[in-house]
C-alpha positions, 0 to 999 in steps of 0.5 A: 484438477483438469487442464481448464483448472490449471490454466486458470491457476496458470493465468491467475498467477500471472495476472498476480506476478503482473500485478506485484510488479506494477506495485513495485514498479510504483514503488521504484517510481516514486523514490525517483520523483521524489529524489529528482523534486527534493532539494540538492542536500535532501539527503543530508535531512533525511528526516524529511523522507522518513516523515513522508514515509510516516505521513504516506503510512498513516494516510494509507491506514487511515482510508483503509479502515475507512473502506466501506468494503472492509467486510470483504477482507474477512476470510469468510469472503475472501475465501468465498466462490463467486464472493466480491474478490472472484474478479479478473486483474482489469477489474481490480485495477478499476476499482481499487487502485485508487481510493473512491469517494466512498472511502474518502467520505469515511476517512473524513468523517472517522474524524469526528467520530474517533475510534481507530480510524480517527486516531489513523487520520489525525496522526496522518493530518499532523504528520502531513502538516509536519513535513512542510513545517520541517521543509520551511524551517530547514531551507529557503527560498524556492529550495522550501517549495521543492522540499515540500513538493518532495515530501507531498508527493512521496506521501501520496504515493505511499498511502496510494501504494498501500491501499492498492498493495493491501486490495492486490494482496486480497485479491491474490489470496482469493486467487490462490485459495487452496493453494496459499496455504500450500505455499505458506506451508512450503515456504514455512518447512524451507524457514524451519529446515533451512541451515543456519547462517554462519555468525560474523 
């Protein structure tokens, strides 16, 4: 591999260091919005964040299957010189952090249509009719409004965070190519090899 070689793969993986680090950065985001909008004694319901966190899942894996891009996943593509993953960090974040109207049409329509994506939206539907459920009969007054606030809000950012980690992850993998087998391969013998913990 020639100098420009390794200064591509230099400059691919700290678009991805950069890009895992926004996501996490999301992450440690929206625990902090949703600690500062649910109510004083949230934490002594916690299963109003675990709903959320089931809602924000199942919405999240509902418009996944709904992508119309989904092809793209398959190893074929994702492995492919010039494919539709051979794109640079800016274009990722264009077109795939959020979800498009495409993806929300599909995710409607899989309603109606059944199969794994409608199964994923309608478990979404009731999780997220759940959690103000939950808040209404848990809290009163304007506490209630807070609680469902709360709950919404980390549920959106978990299925955006998921649609975004699983095209971050893609792209990654169709950055490293080659290379993400040798690392999988490295960190595989490091498990294998690795002494074991002493019991407690």
């Amino acid at each position: 591999m020639g100098q420009s070689g390794i200064g591509a793969l230099l400059w691919s993986g700290l678009e991805a260091v950069f890009a895992f680090g926004l996501a996490l950065a999301l992450m440690r985001l929206a625990g902090a919005a949703y600690a500062l909008a649910a109510p004083r004694d949230a934490e002594a319901v916690p299963l109003l964040h675990v709903l959320a966190l089931a809602a924000g899942g199942a919405t999240g894996i509902a418009l996944l299957l709904a992508l119309p891009h989904a092809g793209d996943f398959r190893p074929a593509r994702l492995f492919l010189a010039g494919g539709p993953w051979a794109i640079g960090l800016g274009d990722v974040l264009a077109r795939f952090a959020l979800p498009d109207a495409a993806t929300l049409r599909g995710a409607r329509d899989a309603l109606s249509t059944g199969g794994a994506g409608g199964a994923a939206g309608w478990l979404a539907l009731a999780l997220l009719a759940a959690g103000p459920l939950a808040a209404l009969r848990w809290w009163r007054g304007r506490t209630r409004l807070r609680a469902i606030a709360a709950f919404l809000l980390l549920a959106a950012c978990t299925a955006l965070i998921l649609h975004y980690g699983a095209h971050l992850l893609a792209w990654t993998a169709s950055q490293l190519n080659f290379w993400l087998f040798a690392v999988a391969l490295f960190a595989w013998q490091r498990w294998r090899y690795a002494a074991p913990r002493a019991g407690h």
